[in-house]
C-alpha positions as CSV (number, residue, x, y, z in Angstrom):
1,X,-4.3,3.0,-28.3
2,X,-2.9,6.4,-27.4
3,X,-3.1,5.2,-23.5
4,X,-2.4,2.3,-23.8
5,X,1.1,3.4,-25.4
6,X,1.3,5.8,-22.5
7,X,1.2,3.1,-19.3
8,X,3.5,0.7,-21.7
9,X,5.8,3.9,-21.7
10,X,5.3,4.5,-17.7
11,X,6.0,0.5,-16.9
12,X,9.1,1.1,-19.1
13,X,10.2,4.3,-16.9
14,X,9.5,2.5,-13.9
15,X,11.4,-0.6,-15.0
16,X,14.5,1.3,-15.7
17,X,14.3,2.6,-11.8
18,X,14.0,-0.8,-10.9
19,X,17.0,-2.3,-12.8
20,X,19.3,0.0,-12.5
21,X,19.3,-1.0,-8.7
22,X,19.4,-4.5,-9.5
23,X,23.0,-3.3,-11.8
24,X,23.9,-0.9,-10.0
25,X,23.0,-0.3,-6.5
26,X,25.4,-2.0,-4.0
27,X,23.6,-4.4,-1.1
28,X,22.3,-2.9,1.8
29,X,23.6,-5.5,4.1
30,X,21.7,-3.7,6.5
31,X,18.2,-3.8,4.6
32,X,15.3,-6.2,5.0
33,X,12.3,-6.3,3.1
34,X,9.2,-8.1,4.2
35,X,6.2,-8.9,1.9
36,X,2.9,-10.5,2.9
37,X,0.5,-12.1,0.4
38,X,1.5,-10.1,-1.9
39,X,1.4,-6.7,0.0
40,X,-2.3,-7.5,0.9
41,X,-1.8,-8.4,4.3
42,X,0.6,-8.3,7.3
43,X,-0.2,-11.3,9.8
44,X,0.8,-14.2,11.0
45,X,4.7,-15.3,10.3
46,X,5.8,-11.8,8.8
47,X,4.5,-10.4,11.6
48,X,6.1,-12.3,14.2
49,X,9.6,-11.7,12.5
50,X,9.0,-8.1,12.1
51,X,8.4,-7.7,15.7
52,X,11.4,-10.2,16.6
53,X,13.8,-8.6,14.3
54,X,12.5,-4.9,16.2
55,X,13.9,-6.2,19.1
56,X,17.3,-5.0,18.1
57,X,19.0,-8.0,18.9
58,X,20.1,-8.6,14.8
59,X,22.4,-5.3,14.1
60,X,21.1,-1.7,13.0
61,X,18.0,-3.2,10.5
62,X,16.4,-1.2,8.4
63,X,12.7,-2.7,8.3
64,X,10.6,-2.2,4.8
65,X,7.5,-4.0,4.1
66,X,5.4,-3.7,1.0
67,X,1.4,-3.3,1.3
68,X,-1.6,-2.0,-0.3
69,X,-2.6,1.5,1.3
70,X,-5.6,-0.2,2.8
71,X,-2.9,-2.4,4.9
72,X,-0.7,0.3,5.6
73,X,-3.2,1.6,8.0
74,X,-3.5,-2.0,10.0
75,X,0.2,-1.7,10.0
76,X,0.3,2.1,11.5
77,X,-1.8,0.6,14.2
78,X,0.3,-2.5,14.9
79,X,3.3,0.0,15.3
80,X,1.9,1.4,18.6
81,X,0.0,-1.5,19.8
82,X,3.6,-4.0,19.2
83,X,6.9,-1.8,19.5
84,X,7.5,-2.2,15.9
85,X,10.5,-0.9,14.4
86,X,9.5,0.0,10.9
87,X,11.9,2.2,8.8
88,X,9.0,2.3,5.4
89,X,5.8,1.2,4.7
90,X,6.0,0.7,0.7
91,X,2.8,1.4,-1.1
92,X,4.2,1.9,-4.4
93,X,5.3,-1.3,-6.2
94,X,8.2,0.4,-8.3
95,X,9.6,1.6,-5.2
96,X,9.1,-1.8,-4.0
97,X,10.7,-3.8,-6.1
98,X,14.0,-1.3,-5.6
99,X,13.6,-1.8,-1.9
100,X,13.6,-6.0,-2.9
101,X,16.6,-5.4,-5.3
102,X,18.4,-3.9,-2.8
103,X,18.1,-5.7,0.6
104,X,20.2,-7.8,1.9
105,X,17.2,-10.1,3.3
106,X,13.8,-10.6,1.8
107,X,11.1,-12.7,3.5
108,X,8.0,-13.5,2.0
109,X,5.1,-15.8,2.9
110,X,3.4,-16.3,-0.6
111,X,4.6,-15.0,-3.7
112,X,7.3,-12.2,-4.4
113,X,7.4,-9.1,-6.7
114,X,6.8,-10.3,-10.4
115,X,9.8,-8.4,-11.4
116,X,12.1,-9.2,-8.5
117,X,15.7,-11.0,-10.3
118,X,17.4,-11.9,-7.1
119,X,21.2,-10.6,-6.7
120,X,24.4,-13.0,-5.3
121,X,24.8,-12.5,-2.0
122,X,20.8,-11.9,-1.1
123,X,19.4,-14.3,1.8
124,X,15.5,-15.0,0.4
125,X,13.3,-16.4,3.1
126,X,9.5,-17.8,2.4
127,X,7.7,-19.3,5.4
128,X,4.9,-20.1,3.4
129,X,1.3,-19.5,5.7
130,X,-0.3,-22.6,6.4
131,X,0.0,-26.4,6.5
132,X,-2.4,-27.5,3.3
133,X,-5.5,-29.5,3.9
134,X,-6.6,-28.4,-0.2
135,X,-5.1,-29.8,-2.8
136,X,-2.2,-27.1,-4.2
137,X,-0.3,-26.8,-7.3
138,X,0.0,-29.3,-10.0
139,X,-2.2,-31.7,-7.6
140,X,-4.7,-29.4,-8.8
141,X,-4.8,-29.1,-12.5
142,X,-6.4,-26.0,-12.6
143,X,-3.2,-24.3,-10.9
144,X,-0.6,-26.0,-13.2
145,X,-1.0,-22.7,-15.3
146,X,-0.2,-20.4,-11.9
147,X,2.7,-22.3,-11.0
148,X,5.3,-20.2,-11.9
149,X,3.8,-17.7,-9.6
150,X,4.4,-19.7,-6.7
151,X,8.1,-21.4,-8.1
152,X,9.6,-18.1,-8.6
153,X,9.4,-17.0,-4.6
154,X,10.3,-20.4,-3.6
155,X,13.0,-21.8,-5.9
156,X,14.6,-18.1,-5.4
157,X,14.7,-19.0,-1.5
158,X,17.6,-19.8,0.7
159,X,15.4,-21.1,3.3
160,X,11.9,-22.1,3.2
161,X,10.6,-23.0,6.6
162,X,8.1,-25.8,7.3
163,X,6.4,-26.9,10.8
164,X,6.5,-30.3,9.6
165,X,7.2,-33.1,7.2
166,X,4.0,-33.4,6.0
167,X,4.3,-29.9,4.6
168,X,7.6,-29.8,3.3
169,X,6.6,-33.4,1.4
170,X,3.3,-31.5,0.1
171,X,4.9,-28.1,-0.7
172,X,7.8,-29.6,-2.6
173,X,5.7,-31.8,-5.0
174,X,3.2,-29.2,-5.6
175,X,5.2,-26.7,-6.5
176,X,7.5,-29.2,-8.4
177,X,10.7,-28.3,-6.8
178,X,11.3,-31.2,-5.2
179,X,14.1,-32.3,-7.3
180,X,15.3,-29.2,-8.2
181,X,15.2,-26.6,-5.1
182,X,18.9,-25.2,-4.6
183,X,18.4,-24.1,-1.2
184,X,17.7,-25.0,2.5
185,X,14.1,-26.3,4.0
186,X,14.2,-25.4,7.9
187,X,12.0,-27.3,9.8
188,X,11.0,-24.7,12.2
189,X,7.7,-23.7,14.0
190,X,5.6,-21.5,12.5
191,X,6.3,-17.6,14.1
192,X,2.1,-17.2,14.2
193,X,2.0,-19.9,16.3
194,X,4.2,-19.1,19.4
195,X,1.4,-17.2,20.7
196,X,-1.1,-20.6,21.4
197,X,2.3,-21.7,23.8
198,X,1.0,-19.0,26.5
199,X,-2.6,-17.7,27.7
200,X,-2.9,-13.8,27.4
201,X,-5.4,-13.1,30.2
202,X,-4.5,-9.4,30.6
203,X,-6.0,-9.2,26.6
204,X,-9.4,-10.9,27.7
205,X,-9.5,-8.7,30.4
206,X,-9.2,-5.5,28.1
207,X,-11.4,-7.0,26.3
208,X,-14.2,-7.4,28.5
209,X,-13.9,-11.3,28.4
210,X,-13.8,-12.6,31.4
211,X,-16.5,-15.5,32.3
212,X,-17.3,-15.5,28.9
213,X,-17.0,-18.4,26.7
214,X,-15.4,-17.3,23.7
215,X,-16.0,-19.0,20.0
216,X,-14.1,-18.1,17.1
217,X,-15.6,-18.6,13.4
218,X,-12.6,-18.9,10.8
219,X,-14.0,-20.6,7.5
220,X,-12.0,-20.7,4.4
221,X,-11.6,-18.6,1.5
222,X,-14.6,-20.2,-1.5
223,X,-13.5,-19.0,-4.9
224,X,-17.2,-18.2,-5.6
225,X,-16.6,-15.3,-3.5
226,X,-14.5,-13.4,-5.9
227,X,-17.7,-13.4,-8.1
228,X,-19.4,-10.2,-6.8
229,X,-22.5,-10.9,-8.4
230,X,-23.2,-14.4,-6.9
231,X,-24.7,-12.8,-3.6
232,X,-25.3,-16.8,-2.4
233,X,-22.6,-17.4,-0.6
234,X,-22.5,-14.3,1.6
235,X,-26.3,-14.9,2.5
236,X,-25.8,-18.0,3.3
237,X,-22.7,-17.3,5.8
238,X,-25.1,-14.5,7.3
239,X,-27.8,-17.0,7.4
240,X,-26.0,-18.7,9.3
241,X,-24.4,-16.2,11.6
242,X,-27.9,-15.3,12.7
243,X,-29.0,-18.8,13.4
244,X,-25.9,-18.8,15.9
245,X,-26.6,-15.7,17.3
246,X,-30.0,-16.6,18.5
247,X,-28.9,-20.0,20.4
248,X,-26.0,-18.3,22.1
249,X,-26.3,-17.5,25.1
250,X,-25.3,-13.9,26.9
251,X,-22.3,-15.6,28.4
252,X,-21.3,-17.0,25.2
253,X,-19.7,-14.7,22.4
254,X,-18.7,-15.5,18.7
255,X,-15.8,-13.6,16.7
256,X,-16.2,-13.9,13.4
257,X,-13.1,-13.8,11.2
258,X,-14.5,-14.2,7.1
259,X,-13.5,-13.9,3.8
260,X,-12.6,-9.9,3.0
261,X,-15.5,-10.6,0.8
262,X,-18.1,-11.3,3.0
263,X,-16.9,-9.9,6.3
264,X,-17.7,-6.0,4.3
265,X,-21.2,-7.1,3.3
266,X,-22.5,-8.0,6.7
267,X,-23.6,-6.0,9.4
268,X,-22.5,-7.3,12.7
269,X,-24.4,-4.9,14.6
270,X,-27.7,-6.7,14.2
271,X,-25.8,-9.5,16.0
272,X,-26.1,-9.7,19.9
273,X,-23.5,-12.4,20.4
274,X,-22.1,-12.6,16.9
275,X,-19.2,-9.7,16.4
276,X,-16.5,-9.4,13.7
277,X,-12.3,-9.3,15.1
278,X,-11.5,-6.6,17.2
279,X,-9.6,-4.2,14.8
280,X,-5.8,-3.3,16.0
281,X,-4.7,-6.9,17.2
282,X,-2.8,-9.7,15.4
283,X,-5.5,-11.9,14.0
284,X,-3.5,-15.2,16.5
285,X,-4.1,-13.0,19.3
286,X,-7.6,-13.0,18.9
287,X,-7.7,-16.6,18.2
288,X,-5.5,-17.6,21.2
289,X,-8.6,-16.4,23.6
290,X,-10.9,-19.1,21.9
291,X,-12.7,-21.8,23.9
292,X,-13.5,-23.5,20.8
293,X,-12.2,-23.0,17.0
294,X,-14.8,-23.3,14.5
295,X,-13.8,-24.0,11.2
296,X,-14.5,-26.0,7.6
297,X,-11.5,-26.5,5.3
298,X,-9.4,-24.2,6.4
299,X,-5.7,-24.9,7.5
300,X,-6.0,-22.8,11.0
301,X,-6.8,-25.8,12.6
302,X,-3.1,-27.4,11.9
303,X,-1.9,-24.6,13.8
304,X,-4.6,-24.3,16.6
305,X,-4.4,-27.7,17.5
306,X,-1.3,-26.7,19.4
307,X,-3.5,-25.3,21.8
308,X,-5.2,-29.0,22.6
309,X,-8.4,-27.0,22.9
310,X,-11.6,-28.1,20.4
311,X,-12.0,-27.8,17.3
312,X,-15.3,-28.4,15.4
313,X,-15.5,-28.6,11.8
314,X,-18.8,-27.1,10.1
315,X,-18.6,-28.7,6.8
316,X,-22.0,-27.7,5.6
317,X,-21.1,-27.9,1.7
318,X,-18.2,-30.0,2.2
319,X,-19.6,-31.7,-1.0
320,X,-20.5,-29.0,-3.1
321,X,-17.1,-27.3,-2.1
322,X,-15.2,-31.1,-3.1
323,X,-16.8,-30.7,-6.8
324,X,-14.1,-28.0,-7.6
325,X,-11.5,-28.2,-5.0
326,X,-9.8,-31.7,-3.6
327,X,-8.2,-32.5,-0.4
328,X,-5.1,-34.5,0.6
329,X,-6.8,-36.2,2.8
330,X,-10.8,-37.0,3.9
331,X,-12.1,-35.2,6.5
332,X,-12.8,-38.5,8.2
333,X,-9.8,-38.8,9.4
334,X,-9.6,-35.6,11.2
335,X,-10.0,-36.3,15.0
336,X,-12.3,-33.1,15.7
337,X,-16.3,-33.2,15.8
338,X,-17.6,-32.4,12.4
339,X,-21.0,-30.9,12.3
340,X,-23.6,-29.8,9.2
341,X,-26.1,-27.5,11.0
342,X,-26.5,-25.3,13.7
343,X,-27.9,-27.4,16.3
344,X,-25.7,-30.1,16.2
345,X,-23.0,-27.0,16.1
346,X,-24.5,-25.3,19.0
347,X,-24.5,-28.5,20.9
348,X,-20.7,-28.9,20.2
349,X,-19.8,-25.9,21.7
350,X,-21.6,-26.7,25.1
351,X,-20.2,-30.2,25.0
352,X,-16.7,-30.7,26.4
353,X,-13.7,-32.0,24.0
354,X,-14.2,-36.0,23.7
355,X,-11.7,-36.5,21.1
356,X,-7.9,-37.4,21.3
357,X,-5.6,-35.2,19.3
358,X,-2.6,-36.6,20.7
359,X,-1.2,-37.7,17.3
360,X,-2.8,-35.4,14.8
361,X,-0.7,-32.5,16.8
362,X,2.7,-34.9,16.9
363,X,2.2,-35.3,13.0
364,X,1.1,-31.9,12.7
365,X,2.6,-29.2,14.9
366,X,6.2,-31.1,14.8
367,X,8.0,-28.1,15.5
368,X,6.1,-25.2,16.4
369,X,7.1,-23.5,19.8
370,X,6.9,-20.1,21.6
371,X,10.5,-19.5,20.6
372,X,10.1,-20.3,16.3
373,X,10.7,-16.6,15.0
374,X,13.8,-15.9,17.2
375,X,14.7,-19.2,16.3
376,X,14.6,-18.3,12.6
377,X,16.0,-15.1,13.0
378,X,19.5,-16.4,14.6
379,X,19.8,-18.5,12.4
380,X,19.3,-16.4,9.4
381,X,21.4,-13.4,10.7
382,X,23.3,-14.7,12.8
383,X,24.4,-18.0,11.3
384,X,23.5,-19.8,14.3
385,X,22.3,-23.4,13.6
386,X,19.2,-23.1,15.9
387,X,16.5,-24.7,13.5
388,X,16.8,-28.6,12.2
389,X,18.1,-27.5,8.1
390,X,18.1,-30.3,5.6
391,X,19.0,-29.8,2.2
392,X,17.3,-31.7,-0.6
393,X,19.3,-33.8,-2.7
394,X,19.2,-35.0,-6.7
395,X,21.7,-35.7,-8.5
396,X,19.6,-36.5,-11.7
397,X,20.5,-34.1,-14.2
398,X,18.0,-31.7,-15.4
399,X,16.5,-31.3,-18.6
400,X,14.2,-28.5,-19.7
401,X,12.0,-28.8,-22.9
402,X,10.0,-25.5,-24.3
403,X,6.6,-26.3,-25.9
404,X,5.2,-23.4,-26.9
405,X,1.8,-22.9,-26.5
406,X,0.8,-26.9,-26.4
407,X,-1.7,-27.0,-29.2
408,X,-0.4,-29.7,-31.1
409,X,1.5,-31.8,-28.5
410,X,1.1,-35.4,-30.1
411,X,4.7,-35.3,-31.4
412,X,5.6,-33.3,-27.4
413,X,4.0,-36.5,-25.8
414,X,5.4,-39.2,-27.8
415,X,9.2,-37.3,-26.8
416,X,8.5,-37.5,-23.5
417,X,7.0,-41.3,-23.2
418,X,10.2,-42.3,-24.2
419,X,12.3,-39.7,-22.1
420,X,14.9,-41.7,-19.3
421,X,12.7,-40.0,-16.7
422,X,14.8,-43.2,-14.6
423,X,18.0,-41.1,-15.1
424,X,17.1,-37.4,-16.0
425,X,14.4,-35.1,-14.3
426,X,12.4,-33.9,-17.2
427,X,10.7,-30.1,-16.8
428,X,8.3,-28.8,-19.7
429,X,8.1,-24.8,-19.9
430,X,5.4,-22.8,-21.5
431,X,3.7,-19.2,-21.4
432,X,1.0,-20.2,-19.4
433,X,-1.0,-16.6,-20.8
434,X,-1.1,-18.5,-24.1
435,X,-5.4,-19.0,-25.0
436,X,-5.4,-22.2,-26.1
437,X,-3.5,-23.0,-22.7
438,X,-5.8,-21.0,-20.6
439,X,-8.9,-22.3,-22.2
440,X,-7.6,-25.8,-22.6
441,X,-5.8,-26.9,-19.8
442,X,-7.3,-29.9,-18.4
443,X,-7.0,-31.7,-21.5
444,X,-3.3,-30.6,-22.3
445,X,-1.9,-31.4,-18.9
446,X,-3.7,-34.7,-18.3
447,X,-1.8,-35.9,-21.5
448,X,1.7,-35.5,-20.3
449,X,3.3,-39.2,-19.2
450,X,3.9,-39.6,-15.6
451,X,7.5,-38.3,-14.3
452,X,7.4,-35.0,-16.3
453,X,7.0,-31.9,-14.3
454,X,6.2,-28.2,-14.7
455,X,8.3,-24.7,-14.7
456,X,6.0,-22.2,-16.9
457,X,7.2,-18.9,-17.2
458,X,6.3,-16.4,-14.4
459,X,6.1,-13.4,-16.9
460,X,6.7,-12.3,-20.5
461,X,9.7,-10.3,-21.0
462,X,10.2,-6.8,-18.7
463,X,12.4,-4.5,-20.6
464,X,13.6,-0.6,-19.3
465,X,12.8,2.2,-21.6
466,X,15.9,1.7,-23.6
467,X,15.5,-1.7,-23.8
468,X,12.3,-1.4,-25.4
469,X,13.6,1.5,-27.9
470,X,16.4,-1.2,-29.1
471,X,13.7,-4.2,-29.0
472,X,11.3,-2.2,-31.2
473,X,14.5,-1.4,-33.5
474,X,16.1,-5.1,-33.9
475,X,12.5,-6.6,-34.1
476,X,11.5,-4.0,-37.3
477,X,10.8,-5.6,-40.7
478,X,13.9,-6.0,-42.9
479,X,16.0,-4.7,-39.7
480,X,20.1,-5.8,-40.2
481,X,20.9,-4.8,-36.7
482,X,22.7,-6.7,-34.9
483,X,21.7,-7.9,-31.3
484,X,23.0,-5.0,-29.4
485,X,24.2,-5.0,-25.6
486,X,21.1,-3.8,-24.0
487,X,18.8,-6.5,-25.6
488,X,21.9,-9.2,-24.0
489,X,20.7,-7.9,-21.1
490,X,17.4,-7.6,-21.2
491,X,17.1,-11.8,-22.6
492,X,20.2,-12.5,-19.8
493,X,18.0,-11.3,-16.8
494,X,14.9,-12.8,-17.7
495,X,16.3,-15.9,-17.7
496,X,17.4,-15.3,-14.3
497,X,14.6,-14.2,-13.2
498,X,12.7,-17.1,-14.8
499,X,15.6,-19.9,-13.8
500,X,17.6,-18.5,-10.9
501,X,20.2,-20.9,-9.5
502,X,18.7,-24.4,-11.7
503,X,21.5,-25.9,-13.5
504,X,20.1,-27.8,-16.8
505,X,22.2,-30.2,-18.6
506,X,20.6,-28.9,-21.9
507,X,17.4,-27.2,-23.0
508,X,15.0,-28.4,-25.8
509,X,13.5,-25.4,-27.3
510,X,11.0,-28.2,-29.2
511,X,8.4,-24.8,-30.3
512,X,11.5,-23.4,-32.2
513,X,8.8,-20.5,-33.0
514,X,9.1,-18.0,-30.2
515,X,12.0,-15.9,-31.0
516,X,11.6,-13.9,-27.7
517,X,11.9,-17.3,-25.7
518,X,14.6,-18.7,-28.1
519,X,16.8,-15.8,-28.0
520,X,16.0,-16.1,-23.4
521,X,17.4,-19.7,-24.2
522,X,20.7,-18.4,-26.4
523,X,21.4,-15.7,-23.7
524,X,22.0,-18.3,-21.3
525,X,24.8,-20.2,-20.3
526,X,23.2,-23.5,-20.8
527,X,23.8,-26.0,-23.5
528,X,20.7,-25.8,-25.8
529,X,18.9,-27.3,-28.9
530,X,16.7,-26.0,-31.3
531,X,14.0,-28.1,-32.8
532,X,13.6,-26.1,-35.7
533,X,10.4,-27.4,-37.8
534,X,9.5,-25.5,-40.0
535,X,11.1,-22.6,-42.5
536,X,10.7,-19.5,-40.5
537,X,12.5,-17.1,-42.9
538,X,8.8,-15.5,-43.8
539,X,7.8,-15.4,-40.4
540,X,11.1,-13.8,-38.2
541,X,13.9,-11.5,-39.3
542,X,17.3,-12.6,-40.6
543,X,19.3,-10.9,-38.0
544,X,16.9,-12.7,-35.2
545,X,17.6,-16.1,-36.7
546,X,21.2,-15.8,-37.4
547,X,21.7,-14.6,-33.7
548,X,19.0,-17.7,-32.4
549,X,21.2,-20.0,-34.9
550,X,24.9,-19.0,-33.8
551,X,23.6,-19.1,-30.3
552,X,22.2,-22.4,-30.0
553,X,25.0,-25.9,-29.6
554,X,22.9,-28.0,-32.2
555,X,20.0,-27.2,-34.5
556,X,18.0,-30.0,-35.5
557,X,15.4,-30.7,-38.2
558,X,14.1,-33.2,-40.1
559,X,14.0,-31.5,-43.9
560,X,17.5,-31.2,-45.9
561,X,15.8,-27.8,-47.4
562,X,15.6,-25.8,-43.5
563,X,19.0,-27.8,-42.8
564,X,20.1,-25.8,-45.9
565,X,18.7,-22.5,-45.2
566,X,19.7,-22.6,-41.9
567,X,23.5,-23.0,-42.7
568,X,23.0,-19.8,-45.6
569,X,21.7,-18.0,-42.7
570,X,24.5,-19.0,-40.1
571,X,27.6,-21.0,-41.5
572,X,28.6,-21.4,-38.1
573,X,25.5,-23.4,-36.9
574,X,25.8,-26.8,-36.0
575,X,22.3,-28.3,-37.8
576,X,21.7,-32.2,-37.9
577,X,19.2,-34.1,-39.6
578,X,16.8,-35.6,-37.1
């Protein structure tokens, strides 16, 4: 108890540092902040506009990029190896997150800081990293609770760059921010991929690769692999490894590039032909020198395939790995060889390419090009129009409906079957940490009618040290206070946080038993309605209801008695019998 009050008193402290940038602290116009994977990587697209944007060619920028210590040190070593310009490598996430509040441009390529409220007059960037072959999002039920993750970096973002239509399509409707996405989508090549546009022969060389057939093993990530006790997967990719090993021969040599996971568990010096990445080099680079790409279901071979070299899919457990995880398409209609065991693998990589690619790469690699992250960054610093930008248009107005924890939806459901989904986009919001949710959530979600999407909250409420003193104050038993300035604040910014730029013509709070979500609703400048149920006078403080009650445009109920109470408790509440 005692230390657990202690790190609830240090996240305090550290979220007063944090917010009194985001108040306070003026723009650094010449700031910007780059995050990859959430600090636990720094590859592919980040990379490439780091090194662009250390060119000098964009103004006096400062560079700061957020990573794990481990990740620091691949970054130390990409400083000498690339010319990289980096003013700080963030380890800390406080710091972080003061960095994000103050830059004037923020690029991510996944997620963003959980505590990040973006300011007016930031530029937010995502690139995303990879064209999806796996079903994402809401088309996978078991991420519906995550969303909110994923829909607070991109529906924060000015610009959210896509390769092709079939991503931005995929993206869009996963993420459910297809009708509601304020921003710009840049179709643009991916940075990553400008280096398959040339051949680096001077890196083979110092490599010791010359007349040598190089293979390169990329499989995806298996969420069985997170489970440190199941030891089957790894044995089986080592298995496998070793098989491979023994049928190459010594002009033949295959890097291995596996799961974090895995790739620490096996020892690649019993291999004679089998060997793990070359540390020090951007992971592209190492793939650019491959012959052939071997891979299963992972979305490197979108961007290989701008190569035109072959690619060979080893889908081994393709269906053992389809009973928990779904594709947007069948494998089938892939144009590369698809093998299930070593021999027929080995004989793919001494057979030439015999399949035409022609129009997976015209669907597929649209717009990539050896010139994609100076493209992007002229066009996000300079204001040069050098990227195709689209803007997506609905005019529908937006509704947003609060449901609580969903345990009894029957009377949710039968709202929203008859909800003018024709005319209005309708967006249900819940605390996705809530246990029957978590425990539950195939059954809820596969209820809701057809047309109503998804925005669950990213995160429960993130309140400074004063903040908290006030909260624990105004939320006391028998407490008269009144509401004061700080807690405004504190409900005011998690909105924005939660809600950015979305403009909803009203908001349902149908729960109408959350007073920490009600009073995020009353502290916005939306027009909102309370559902109120039930009498809550036993169950939340006067002061909180009379504040929920004079907040709200219309409180609805369908008993006289609450319709009573609630006018005793706030004369000025407009309450209607439903």
């Amino acid at each position: 108890m005692v230390l657990r009050k202690i790190r609830n008193l240090k996240e305090c402290l550290d979220n007063s540092s944090i917010y009194d940038a985001y108040y306070n602290d003026s723009i650094d116009e010449n700031l910007a902040y780059f995050e990859s994977r959430n600090g636990r990587d720094f590859t592919g697209n980040i990379f490439r506009i780091v090194e662009e944007v250390s060119t000098g060619k964009y103004g006096d920028l400062k560079i700061h990029v957020y990573a794990t210590p481990a990740v620091k040190n691949k970054i130390m070593e990409y400083e000498k190896r690339y010319d990289l310009k980096i003013s700080k490598i963030i380890t800390d996430k406080k710091q972080a997150a003061i960095s994000l509040e103050k830059a004037k441009y923020v690029f991510t390529d996944s997620g963003i800081q959980g505590k990040y409220v973006k300011r007016d007059g930031q530029i937010f960037v995502n690139t995303w990293h990879g064209t999806p072959l796996k079903l994402m999002g809401c088309d996978n039920i078991s991420e519906i609770t995550t969303l909110g993750y994923i829909q607070h970096s991109l529906l924060n973002a000015d610009y959210l760059i896509y390769p092709n239509e079939y991503m931005a399509d995929k993206m869009t409707n996963a993420y459910m921010i297809e009708k509601i996405f304020p921003g710009h989508v840049l179709f643009e090549g991916y940075p990553r991929n400008s280096v398959f546009f040339t051949k680096n022969t001077d890196l083979k060389a110092e490599l010791d690769l010359n007349d040598m057939d190089v293979f390169v093993y990329m499989p995806t990530f298996r969420g069985i692999l997170s489970d440190m006790d199941d030891e089957g997967q790894r044995n089986d990719v080592e298995d496998y490894l070793s098989q491979i090993d023994l049928k190459l021969t010594d002009s033949q040599v295959l890097f291995a590039k596996l799961h974090a996971y895995n790739e620490s568990q096996i020892d690649f010096s019993k291999f004679k032909h089998v060997k793990a990445f070359p540390n020090g080099y951007e992971i592209y680079e190492i793939l650019n020198l491959a012959d052939v790409l071997i891979t299963d279901y992972s979305s490197v071979f979108f961007d290989f395939a701008n190569t035109s070299r072959k690619i060979v899919i080893f889908n081994y457990d393709e269906d053992d790995y389809m009973s928990y995880r779904g594709f947007y398409f069948p494998l089938k209609d892939l144009p590369f060889a698809k093998v299930q065991d070593v021999d027929a693998l080995i004989g793919e990589l001494n057979s030439p390419k015999e399949y035409d690619d022609s129009l997976f790469i015209q669907r597929f690699c649209t717009f990539d090009n050896p010139d994609a992250a100076a493209n992007i960054c002229r066009h996000v610093f300079k204001g040069e129009k050098t990227s195709r930008e689209i803007s997506i248009k609905n005019d529908k107005p937006n509704v947003l409906i609060y449901g609580g924890p969903l345990e009894n939806t029957d009377s949710l459901i039968a709202l929203l079957e008859s909800a003018d989904t024709e005319n209005y986009n309708f967006f249900v919001t819940f605390n996705p940490w809530d246990k029957n949710i978590r425990e539950n959530y195939a059954t809820i979600f596969s209820r809701f009618p057809e047309g109503i999407e998804f925005l669950p909250f990213r995160s429960n409420l993130i309140p400074t040290l004063s903040e908290k003193l006030d909260y624990n104050k105004y939320f006391k038993p028998n407490s008269n206070m009144k509401m004061p300035e700080s807690l405004r604040n504190l409900f005011k910014r998690s909105f924005e946080k939660q809600y950015g730029a979305i403009d909803f013509e009203f908001i349902l709070d149908f729960y109408g038993m959350n007073p920490n979500v009600s009073l995020i609703f009353a502290n916005s400048n939306q027009r909102k309605i309370l559902w109120q149920h039930s009498d809550l006078t036993n169950q939340i403080g006067t002061n909180i209801l009379k504040e929920i009650y004079d907040s709200f445009d219309l409180v609805v109920t369908d008993s006289g008695e609450i319709k009573k109470k609630v006018s005793e408790i706030s004369p000025k509440a407009n309450v209607k019998i439903y």
